[in-house]
N, C-alpha and C positions, 0 to 999 in steps of 0.2 A: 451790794456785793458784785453786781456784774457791771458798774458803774467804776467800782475799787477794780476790777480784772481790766475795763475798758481801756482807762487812764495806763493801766501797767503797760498795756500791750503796745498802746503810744507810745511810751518810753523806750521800751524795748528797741522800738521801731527806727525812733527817733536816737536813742543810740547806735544803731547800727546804721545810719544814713552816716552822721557823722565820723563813725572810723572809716566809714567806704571814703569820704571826703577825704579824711588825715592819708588815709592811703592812696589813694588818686594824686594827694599834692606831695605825699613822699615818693609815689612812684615819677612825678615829675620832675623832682628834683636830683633825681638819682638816675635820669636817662645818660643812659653812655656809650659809646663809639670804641670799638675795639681797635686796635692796630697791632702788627704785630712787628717782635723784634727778632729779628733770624741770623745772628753770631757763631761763632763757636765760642763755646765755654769752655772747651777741654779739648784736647790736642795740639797737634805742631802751631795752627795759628792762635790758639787762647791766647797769645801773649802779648797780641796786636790787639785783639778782637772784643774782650771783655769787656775792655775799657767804653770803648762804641757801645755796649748794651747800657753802660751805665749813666752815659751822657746821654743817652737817648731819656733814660728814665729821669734825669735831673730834668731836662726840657719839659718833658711831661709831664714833671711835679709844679713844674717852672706853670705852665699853660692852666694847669688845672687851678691853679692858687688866683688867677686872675677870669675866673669864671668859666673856662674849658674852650671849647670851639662849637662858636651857633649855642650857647650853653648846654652841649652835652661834655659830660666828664670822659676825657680818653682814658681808656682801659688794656694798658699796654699786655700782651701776650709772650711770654719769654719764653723761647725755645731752643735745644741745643744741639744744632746739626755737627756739632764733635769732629768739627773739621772732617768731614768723611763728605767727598762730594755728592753722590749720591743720597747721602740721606738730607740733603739744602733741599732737593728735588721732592722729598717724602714731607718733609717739615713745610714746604712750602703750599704744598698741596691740602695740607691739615689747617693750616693758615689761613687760606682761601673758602675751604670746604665746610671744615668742620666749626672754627673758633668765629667763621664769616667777618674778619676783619677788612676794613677799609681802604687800609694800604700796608705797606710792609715796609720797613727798615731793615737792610740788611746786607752779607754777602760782605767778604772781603775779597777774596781771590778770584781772576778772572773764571777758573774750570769753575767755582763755586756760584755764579752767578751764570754762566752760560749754561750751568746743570737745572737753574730755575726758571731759565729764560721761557722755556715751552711752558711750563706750565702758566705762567702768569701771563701770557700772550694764550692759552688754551680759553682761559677760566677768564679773562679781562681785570685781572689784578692789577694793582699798580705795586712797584718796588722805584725805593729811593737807595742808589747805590753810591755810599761815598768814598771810594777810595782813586786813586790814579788808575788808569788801564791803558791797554794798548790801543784802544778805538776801534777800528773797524768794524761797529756795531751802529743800530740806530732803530730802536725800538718804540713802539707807540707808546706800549706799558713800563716804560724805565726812564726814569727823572738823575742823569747820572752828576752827584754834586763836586764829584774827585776829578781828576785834573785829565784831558787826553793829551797826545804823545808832545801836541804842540805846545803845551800849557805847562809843561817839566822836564820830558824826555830830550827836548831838540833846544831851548836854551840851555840847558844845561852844559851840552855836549859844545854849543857856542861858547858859553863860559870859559869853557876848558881847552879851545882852541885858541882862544884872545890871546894877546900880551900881560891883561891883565890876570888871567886867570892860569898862568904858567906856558899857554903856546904848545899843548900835547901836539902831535903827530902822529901817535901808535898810544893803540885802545885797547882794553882787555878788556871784551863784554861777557859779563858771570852771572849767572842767574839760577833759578832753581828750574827744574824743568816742567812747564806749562805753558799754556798759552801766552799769557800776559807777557815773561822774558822774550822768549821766541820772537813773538808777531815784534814786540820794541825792539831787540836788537836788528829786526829784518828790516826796520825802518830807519834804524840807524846805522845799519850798513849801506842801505841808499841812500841817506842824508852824507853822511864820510865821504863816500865816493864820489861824491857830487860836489865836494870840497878837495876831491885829490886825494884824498887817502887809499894807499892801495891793500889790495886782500893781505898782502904778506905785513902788512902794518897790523891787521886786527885779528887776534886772539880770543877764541868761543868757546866757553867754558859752562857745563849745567851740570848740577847736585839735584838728586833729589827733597822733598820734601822732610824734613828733620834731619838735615844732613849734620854731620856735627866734624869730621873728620878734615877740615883743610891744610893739615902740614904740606899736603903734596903740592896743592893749587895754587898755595903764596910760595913754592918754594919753583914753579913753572914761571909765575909772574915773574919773580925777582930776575929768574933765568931770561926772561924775554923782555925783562925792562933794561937789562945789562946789554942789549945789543946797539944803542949808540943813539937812540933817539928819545924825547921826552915821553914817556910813555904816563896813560894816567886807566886808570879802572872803573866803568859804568855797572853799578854795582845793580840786580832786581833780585835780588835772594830773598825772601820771604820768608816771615815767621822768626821762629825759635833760632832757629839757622845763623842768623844776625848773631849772636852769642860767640858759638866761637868761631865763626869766619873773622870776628872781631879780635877774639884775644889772640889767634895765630899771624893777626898783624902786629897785633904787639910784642908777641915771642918770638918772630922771626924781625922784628927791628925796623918793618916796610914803614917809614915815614912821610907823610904828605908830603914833605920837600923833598921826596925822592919819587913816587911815586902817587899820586892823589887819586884816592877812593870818591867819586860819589854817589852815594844810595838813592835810589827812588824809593824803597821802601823799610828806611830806618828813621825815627823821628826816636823825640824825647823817651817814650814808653822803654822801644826795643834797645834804647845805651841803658837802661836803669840795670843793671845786673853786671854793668860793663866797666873794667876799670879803663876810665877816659881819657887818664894823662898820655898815655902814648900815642892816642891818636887824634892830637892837640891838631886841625889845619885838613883832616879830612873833611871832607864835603856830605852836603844832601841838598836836595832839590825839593821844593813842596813849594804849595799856596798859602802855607801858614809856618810860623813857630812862635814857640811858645814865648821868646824871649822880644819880640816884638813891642815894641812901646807907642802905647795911643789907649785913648778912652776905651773904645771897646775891647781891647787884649786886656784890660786893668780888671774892666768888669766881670768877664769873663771867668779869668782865671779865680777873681773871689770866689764866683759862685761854684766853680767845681771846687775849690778849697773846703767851702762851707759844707759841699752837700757832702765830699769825700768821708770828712770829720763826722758829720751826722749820721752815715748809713756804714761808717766806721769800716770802708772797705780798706781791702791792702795797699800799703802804697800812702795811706792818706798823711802819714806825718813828713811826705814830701811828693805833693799831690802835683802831678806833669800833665798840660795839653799837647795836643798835635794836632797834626793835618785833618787825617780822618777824622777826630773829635769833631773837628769844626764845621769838618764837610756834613757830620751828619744831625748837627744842631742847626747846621743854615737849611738841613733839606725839613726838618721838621715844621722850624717858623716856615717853611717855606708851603708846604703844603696847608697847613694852616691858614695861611692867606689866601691860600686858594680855594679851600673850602667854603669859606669865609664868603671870597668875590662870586662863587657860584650858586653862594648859599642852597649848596648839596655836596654830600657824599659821595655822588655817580661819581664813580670813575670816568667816565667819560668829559664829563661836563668840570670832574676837579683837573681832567688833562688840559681842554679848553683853557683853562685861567690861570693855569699855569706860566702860559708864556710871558714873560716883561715882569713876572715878581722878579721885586728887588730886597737885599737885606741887607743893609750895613752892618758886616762882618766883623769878626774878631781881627781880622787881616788888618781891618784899618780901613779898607775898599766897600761902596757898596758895592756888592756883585749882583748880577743879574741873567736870568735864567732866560736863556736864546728865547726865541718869538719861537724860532721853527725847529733847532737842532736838538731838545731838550738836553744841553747844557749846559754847566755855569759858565757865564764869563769870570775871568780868575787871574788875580796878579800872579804870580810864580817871583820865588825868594832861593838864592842859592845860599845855605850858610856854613859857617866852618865850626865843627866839631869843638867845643871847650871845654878846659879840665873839669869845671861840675857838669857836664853830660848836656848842657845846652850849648843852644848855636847863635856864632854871632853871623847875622846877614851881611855876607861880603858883596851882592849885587840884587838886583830887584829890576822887573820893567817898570814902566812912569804907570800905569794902570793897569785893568785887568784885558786881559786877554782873549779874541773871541774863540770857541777850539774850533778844532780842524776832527770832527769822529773819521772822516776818509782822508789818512792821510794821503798829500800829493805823493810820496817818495812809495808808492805799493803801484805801481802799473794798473790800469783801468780803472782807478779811480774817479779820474775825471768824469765818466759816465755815469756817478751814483749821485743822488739827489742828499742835499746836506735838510733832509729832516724825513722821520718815518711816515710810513703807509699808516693814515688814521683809519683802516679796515679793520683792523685788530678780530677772531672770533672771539664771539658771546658767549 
């Protein structure tokens, strides 16, 4: 009998070694790395901004499928700072604090990321911001993969002074009112005049944020493009806005060949609402579109095709990339590799090996993330507006392009160092 108890209590024993084991190799299999994604999902920008959350999530179904990173599983955290700048600030601090994510993906508009700057330079986070901006930043803790003012804002405006791109003279800079318009057109007033264009040539125009009202502002333009010189429009409106600033060009008749729009911040996404015949030959400026032909734009756009259709979001039975899409699938692989070469998570140490990653882009480019300016290098593509809502590329530089975060045309720049203070506080 205590022979029959002895043996049981082996078993017992011996059973409970082995699920500690099955458990120890399922908790190993199951180690995972949080990141977070910090968009808006609702308000004036959800209509840029969504999409960004969901490319992020394709990449990281993307990463996870091919063993994760260091074989931990990323464990994407979604959060919805609801376009409200201040709460990027709150969401990002919960980000950091609470959910202890690795890095962050996120932010679209400049007040919306200069609202998270502190904390992630407080707490030594890291944020991957992909969209264009004005520059004049340069952070230890921000890997910025979107274009600065040299890498969109200032060919463009070459574009549009050329022979080939019509020979403007007289500007109408429009924007919605924040940082990012402002600090750009304040650089593109010093770039203008530095080509001869005078104050009474250029036209300054700001809407707030969900503006929707422009009968009055195309009806200034027309008035100010009627005074005898080529006049064309540098467009930085943001968000929903893009909507009917759009169709009051089409109701009031403003035709590229009378006057030419081009946006910094409309891509494929923000025409999808928009009827596009009438604005057949307006302009936009980015590092990417979607209408691009090469192996990797081919790939590319299957795979969001595919995962659109799978996770059956809106939009998917005529599924569009863009600029930021791309900017923030290159900041993903990109971080990744970095992880990867430091084989760690520090922040610190994933900034270290950051510099010199390279990704052969959707662009067609490999780009490559500055050694010192935490930048991309980045071709830049001017294209014209077409009746299905994409763009055909009417000019491109021969490669990418190094940026410029200080630009020359801002007075005392010359004295600022083109890469951050690696002091960053703990």
């Amino acid at each position: 009998m205590k022979r029959r108890s002895f043996v049981k209590s082996l078993a017992v024993a011996a059973s409970i070694a082995v699920a500690g084991l099955g458990s120890s190799s399922l908790h190993a299999q199951q180690k995972t790395v949080k990141v977070g994604i910090l968009h808006s999902l609702s308000g004036t920008m959800a209509i840029s901004e969504t999409v960004l959350k969901d490319v992020a999530l394709m990449a990281i179904d993307e990463i996870n499928a091919k063993g994760g990173v260091m074989g931990y599983k990323i464990e994407p955290v979604v959060v919805d700072p609801a376009s409200n700048w201040p709460l990027f600030a709150e969401k990002a601090r919960q980000l950091l604090t609470q959910d202890k994510v690795a890095v962050v993906f996120g932010c679209w508009t400049s007040v919306s990321r200069k609202s998270v700057l502190p904390v992630f330079e407080e707490l030594n986070g890291l944020l991957f911001y992909p969209v264009q901006y004005e520059g004049e930043e340069l952070s230890k803790n921000v890997f910025y993969t979107g274009a600065a003012p040299n890498q969109q804002a200032i060919p463009a405006v070459e574009y549009l002074m050329s022979k080939e791109g019509g020979g403007a003279t007289r500007f109408v800079l429009l924007g919605t009112d924040y940082v990012y318009p402002r600090t750009t057109n304040k650089i593109l007033r010093a770039f203008l005049k530095s080509k001869g264009v005078s104050d009474a040539d250029i036209m300054e125009e700001y809407t707030p944020f969900g503006h929707s009202d422009y009968q009055t502002i195309i009806a200034k333009i027309k008035k100010f493009s009627s005074e005898g010189k080529k006049t064309a429009v540098i467009s930085t409106i943001n968000g929903d806005s893009n909507v009917p600033f759009y169709k009051e060009l089409g109701n009031q008749g403003l035709k590229a060949t009378d006057v030419p729009v081009v946006a910094f911040s409309v891509g494929e996404e923000e025409l999808r609402g928009v009827d596009t015949k009438p604005l057949v030959g307006h302009l936009a400026a980015w590092n990417y579109f979607m209408s691009l032909k090469n192996p990797e734009n081919d790939a590319f756009k299957k795979k969001w095709a595919d995962y659109a259709k799978a996770k059956k979001l809106p939009g998917a039975d005529k599924p569009l990339t863009n600029d930021p899409m791309e900017a923030t699938y290159i900041g993903i692989y990109m971080w990744k590799a970095a992880v990867e070469k430091a084989k760690s998570f520090d922040t610190d140490k994933v900034i270290a090996a950051m510099g010199g990653q390279t990704f052969k882009a959707p662009s067609g480019f490999t780009v490559k993330m500055d050694e010192k300016n935490h930048h991309l290098w980045k071709p830049v593509f001017v294209g014209e507006v077409q009746p299905n809502g994409q763009f055909n590329v009417v000019w491109k530089t021969a490669g990418p392009i190094k940026a410029q975060p200080w630009s020359p045309f801002i007075p005392g720049n010359e004295k600022k160092k083109d890469e951050p203070e690696l002091t960053g506080k703990k």
